[in-house]
N, C-alpha and C positions, 0 to 999 in steps of 0.2 A: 909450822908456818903461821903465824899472825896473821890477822884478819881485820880489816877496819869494819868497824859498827856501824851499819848503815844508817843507825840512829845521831850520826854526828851531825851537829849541828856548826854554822859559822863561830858560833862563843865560844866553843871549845878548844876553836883552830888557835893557831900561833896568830898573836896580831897581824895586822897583815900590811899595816905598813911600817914591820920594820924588817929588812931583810932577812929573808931566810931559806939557807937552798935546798935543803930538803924538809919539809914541815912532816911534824912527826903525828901519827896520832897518838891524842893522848890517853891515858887509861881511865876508864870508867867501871865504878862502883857495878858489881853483878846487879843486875835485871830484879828486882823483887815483886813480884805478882799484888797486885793490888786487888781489894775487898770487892766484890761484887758488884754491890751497892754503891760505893764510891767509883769503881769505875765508870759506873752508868751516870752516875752527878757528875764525872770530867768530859763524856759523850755528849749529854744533855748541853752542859755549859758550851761547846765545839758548834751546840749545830743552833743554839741563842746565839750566840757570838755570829757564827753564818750569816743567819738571817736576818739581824738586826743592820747590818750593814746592807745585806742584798735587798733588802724590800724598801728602804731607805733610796736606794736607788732607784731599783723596779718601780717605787710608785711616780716618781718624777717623771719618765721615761713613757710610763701609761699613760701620764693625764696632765701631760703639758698643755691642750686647751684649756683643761677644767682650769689649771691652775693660773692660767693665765688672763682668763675671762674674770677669775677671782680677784687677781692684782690688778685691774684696769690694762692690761700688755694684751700688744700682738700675739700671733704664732710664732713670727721670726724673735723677735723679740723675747719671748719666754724661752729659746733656745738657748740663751745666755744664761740660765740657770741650770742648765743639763752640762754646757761649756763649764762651768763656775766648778762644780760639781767633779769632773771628770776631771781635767787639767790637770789639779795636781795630785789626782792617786797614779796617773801614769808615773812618777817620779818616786813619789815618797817611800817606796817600800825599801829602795838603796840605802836613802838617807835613815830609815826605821831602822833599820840590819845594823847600822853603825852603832845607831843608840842602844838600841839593846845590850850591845858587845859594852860597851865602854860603860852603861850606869848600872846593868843587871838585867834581870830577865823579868824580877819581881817588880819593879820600882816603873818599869816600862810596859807593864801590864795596868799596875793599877794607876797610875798618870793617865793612859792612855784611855781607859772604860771611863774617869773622870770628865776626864774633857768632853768623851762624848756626850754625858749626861748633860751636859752646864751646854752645850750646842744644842742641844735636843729642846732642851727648856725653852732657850730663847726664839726656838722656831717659832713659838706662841704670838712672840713682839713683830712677827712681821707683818708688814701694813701694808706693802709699797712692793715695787719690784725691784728699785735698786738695795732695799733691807734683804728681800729673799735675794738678790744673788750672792749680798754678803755672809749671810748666813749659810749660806750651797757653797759656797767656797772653804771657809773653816770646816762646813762640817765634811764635804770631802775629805780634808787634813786629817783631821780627830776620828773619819771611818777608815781610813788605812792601815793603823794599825790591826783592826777587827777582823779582818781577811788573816793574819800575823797569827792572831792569839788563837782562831779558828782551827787552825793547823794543829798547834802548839799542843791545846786541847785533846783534839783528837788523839794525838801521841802519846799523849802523857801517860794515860794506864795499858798501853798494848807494848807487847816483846818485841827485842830488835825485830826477828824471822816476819811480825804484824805490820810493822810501820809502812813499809814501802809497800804496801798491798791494800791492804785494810784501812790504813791511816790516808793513806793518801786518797785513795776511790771515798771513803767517807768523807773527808773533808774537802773535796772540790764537788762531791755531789752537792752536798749543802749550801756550798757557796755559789755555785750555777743556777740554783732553784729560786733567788730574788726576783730575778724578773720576770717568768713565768706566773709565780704566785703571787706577786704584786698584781701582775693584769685578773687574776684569779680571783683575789678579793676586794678588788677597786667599787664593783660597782656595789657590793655591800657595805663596807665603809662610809665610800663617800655620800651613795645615797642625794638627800635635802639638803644634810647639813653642814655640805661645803668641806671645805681643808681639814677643820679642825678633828674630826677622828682619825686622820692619818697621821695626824701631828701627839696626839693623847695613845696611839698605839707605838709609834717611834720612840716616846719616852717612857711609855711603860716594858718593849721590851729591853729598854736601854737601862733601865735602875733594877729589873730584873739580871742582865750580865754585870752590872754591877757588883750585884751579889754574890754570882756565882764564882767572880774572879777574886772577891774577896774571903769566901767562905772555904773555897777551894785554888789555895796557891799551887801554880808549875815548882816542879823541882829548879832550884836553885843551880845557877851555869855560872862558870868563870869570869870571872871580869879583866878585860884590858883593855888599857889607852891604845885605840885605832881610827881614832879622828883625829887628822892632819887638816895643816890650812890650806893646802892643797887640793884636800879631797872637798872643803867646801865648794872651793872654783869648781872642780869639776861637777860637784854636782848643782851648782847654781844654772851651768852651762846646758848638762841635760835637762836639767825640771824645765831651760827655755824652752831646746829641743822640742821633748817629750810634748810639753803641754801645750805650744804651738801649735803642730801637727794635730790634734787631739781637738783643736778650735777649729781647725780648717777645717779638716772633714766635719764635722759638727754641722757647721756653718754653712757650707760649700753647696749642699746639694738643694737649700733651700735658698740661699741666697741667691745660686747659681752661680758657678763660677768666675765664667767671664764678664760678669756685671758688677761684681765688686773686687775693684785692684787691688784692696788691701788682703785679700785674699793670699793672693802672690806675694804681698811683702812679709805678711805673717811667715807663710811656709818658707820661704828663702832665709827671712832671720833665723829662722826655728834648722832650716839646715847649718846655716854657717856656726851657729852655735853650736849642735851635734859637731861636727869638724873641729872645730876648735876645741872641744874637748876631749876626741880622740886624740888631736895632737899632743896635747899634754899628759894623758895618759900613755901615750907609745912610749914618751919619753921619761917617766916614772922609775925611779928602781922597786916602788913599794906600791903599785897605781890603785887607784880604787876599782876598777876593771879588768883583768886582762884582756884586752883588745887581740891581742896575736892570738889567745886561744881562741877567741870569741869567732874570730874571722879562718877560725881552723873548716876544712870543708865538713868534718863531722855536724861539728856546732852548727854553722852555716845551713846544714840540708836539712838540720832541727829544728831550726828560728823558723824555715822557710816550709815546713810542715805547718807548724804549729802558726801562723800567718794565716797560710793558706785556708789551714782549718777555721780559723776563725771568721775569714771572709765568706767561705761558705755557707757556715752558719747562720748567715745575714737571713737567708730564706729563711729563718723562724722568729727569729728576733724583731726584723723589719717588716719579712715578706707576708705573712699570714693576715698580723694586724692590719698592714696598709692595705690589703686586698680587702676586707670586710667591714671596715671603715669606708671605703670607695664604693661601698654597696650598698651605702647606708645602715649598717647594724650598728648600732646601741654595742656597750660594753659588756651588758647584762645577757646578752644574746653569743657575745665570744665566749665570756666565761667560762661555760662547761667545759671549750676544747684547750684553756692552759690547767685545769684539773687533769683533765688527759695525759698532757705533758708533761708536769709534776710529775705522775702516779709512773709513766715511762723511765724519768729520769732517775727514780728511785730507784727502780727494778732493776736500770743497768747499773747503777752505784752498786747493788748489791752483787748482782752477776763479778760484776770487776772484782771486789772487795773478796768473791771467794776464789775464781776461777787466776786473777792474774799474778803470772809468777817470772821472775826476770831472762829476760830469752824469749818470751812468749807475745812480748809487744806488738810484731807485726801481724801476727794472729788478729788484735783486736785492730789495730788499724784498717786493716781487709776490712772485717765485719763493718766497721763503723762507715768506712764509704763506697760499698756496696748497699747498704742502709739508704746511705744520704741520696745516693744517684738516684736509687729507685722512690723512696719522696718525694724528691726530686719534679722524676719524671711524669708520676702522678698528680702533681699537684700543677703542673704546666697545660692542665687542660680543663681550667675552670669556666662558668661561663656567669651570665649574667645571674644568672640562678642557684648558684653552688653557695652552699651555706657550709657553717662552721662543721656539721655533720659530716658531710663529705669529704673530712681534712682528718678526722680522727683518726687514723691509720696511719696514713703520712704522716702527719707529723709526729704523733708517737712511735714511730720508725726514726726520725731526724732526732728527739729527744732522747732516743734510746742511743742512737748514733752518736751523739753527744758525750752521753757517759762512758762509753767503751773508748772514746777518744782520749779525752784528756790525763788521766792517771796514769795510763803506761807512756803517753809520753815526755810525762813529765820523772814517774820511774828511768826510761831510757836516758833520760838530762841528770837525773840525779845519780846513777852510776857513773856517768862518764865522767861529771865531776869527783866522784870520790877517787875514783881509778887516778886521778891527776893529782887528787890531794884535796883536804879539807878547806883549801882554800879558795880551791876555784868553785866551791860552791856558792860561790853570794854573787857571781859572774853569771852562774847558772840562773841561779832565782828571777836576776835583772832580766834575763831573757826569758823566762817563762812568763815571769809578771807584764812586760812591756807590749810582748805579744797580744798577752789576752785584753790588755787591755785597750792599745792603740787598733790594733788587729779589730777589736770588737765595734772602735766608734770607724775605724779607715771601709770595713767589709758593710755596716749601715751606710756610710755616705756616699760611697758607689754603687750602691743596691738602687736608692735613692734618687743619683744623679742616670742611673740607668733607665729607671723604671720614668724619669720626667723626657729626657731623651727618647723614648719608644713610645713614650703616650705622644707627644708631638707628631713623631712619623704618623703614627695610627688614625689618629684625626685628621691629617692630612687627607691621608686614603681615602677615609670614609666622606670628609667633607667632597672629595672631587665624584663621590659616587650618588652622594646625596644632593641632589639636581632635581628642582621643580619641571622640569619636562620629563624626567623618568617617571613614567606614569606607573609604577610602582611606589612612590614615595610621592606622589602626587594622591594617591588611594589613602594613603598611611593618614597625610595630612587635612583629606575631608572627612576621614573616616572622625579623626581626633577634633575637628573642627564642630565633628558634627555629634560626638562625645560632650562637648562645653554649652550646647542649646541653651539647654534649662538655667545655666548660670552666665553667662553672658547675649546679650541681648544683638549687640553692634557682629556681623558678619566679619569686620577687617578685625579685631581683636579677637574672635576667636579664632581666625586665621593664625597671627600673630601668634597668637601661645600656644597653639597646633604647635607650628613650627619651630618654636623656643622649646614645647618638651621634647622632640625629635630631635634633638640638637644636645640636649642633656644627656637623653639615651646615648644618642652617638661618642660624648664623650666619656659616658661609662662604660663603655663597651673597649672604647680606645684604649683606658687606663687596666680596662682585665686583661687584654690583648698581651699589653705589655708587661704586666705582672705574670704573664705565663711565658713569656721573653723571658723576664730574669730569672723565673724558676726553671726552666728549659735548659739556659745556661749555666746556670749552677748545678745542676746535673752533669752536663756534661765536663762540667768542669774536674768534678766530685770523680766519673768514668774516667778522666784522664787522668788522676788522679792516682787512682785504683792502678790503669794500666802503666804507670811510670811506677811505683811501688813492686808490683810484682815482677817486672824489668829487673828494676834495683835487685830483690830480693835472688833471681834465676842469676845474674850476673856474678851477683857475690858466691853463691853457692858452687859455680863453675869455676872460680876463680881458687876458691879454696881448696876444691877437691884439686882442679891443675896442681896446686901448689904443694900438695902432698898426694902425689901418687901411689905413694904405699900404702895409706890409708885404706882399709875394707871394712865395710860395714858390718856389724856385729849381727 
């Protein structure tokens, strides 16, 4: 009995938009073991490629004040260069897949490490904020592939039995690990001397992958004509979708929602677009989608994992930093604990990479949000006082939870599509890619919009308790009144800034309140999580023994 190579990739498949009712796999050349040496120079290349794109990111994301103070912009305003930036890698990887298939696998590597390099350069020429968001926009375009080649990378020296295990746990650890170590090395970077060492480190590790994609070619894949004019519309449609959506949330929890309408008309265009080019794809003989498998309940209760996952993860991504930022810590003072996180994320890359084996996914999924819950839950009890020390645990628990997460579900997506055929893997990809990525900016903007909604409540509270005849807070403010002696002279003015630092307290204390809100609820979100999985998992298992009662266990 034949067996499909789990090493198939989309190039190999039968075009895919010309009919075809059974798609066959095709045959591939025996597996040849590759040189030691070189296989370590196509590892190396997998995990430059990684993080040339992810820290690329990660440092934008870090130090959107710095950078914005730098360009004479706002806050809100330097957000437009994280929007620029993101919008359109939520799309481009569909559009990538196509090109690939139709010009080659080589001609699309090196185009692609090109363009980065010549985007990298001109980061130098930016002056202004509207040049940096032109520049954060193409270079989003030109890092998309980089995620692609990452993978690619990684595969390229490991046996079929490696890929789906190995390859894939190594190459999404790497590419998870940008914005961690971005906030990890920011504050030595950036230091006095401004932008330009993040900009001189971008380009040098960018003419480094350069090299390595040109010193060391991927094996050579089939080529075919599978760009239709059709599949442009449709993907003109999503990339609106997609990178709509991807603004709002952005946007949304700083701008706030209800105070700016364009808000609404963003995401409504961005839906009717998404529609309209499901429409067209239902109606396909050849679609660039399958929509019907997409919307199968397997696929469905995968997108809606892999979502979900993403949104919980907000507590690390958003949650940590914004808590100790609001505490007033320096960059230099987080530091230590995304090294932490790093050093965790590795360790589960490596656990995954040895331990997971097909069938064994919900294994790691338990682990991973039993993990997160308990993080979670620890980290829901900070106080004015809790410094980056006090997170190390937790979050090297959620980092860890992190890596156990993503590779076997993205293993479980990639079976399913083979099982269907080598075609519905670029269906699949779209949905792994779309997830992580809208998933990553939708689960920050409602962490976000959360965490400003419960800081409000919470100074509410505290303002209606903090009352000059409460002769407790009445102590606080001659006590602090009479703290200011020596430096103000006039009684109503150090009255006055008694009262104004009691009032700054009170709204730090508001916004930790509420940052232990969100981390509280993502817990428990993580716990129900856990307890719907384990349902799932007794349910099927009863299901199947019903179904074969002859069945006895050995």
């Amino acid at each position: 009995m034949s067996r499909i190579d789990p090493t198939l990739s989309e190039e190999t498949a039968t075009p895919v938009n010309q009919p075809d009712p059974e798609p066959q796999a095709p045959t591939r050349p025996p597996f040849v073991p590759m040189a030691r040496h070189r296989a370590a120079g196509y590892f190396a290349a997998s995990a430059m490629l990684a993080l040339t794109q992810g820290l690329a990111q990660g440092f934008i994301s870090a130090n959107l004040p710095q950078i914005g103070g730098e360009l004479g912009a706002t806050t809100n305003q330097s957000l437009w260069l994280m929007a620029a930036y993101m919008a359109p890698r939520a799309s481009l990887p569909l559009l990538l897949i196509k090109i690939r298939t139709q010009y080659g696998l080589r001609a699309f590597a090196e185009v692609g490490i090109v363009l980065y390099v010549i985007v990298a350069a001109a980061s130098f020429l930016i002056d202004d904020l509207q040049s940096a968001v032109v520049v954060q926009f193409v270079s989003g375009c030109v890092s998309a592939p980089l995620s692609t080649l990452a993978f690619l990378y990684m595969l390229e020296p490991l046996p079929p039995e490696k890929k789906l295990n190995v390859g894939l746990a190594g190459a999404l650890t790497f590419i998870t690990l940008g914005s961690p170590l971005a906030r990890a090395l920011s504050p030595t970077l950036l230091g006095d001397a401004g932008w330009a060492p993040v900009h001189t480190l971008g380009l040098g590790m960018a003419l480094i992958s350069l090299c390595l994609v040109f010193l060391m070619p991927l094996s050579p894949q089939p080529r075919a004509r599978v760009i239709a004019v059709l599949d442009i519309v449709s993907y003109a449609l999503i990339a609106i979708a997609f990178g709509g959506l991807t603004i709002a949330f952005l946007m949304g929890a700083t701008l706030h929602w209800t105070q700016a309408p364009w808000l609404g008309e963003l995401m409504a265009t961005a839906l009717a677009a998404g529609a309209m080019a499901v429409a067209i794809e239902l109606n396909r003989k050849a679609p660039l989608l399958d929509i019907r498998w997409l919307a199968s309940p397997a696929i469905l209760h995968l997108t809606g994992a892999l979502l979900l996952f993403r949104i919980i993860l907000s507590e690390q991504t958003s949650g940590a930093p914004g808590l100790f930022r609001a505490l007033g810590l320096g960059s230099a003072q987080i530091a230590p604990l995304f090294w932490i996180i790093v050093a965790a994320s590795l360790v589960g890359g490596l656990v995954v990479a040895l331990l997971l084996k097909p069938g064994k996914e919900p294994a790691f999924h338990i682990a991973a949000l039993i993990l997160i819950a308990l993080g979670g839950f620890m980290d829901g009890h900070a106080t004015l006082l809790t410094r980056p020390a006090q997170m190390y645990v937790s979050q090297a628990m959620i980092a860890f939870a992190s890596a156990l997460f993503l590779p076997p579900a993205m293993l479980s997506g990639m079976m399913r599509a083979l099982a269907k055929g080598p075609t519905y893997i670029l269906s699949f990809i779209i949905v792994f890619l779309s997830t992580q990525s809208i998933g990553g900016v939708m689960g920050s903007g409602l962490f976000n919009s959360f965490i400003t909604q419960r800081q409000a409540l919470h100074m509410h509270d505290l303002g209606d308790q903090l009352t000059r005849t409460d002769p407790i807070v009445a102590q606080r403010i001659g006590a602090a009144a009479q703290g200011l002696a020596p430096t103000l002279s006039d009684p109503a003015q150090r009255t006055a800034q008694a009262v104004s630092g009691i009032a700054t307290d009170a709204a730090t204390q508001a916004t930790v309140m509420a940052y232990n809100d969100a981390f509280l609820l993502l817990s428990l979100i993580a716990a129900v999580a856990l307890a719907l999985l384990l349902t799932h998992l007794c349910v099927a298992s009863w299901l199947t023994k019903r179904s074969c009662p002859a069945a006895q266990p050995v």
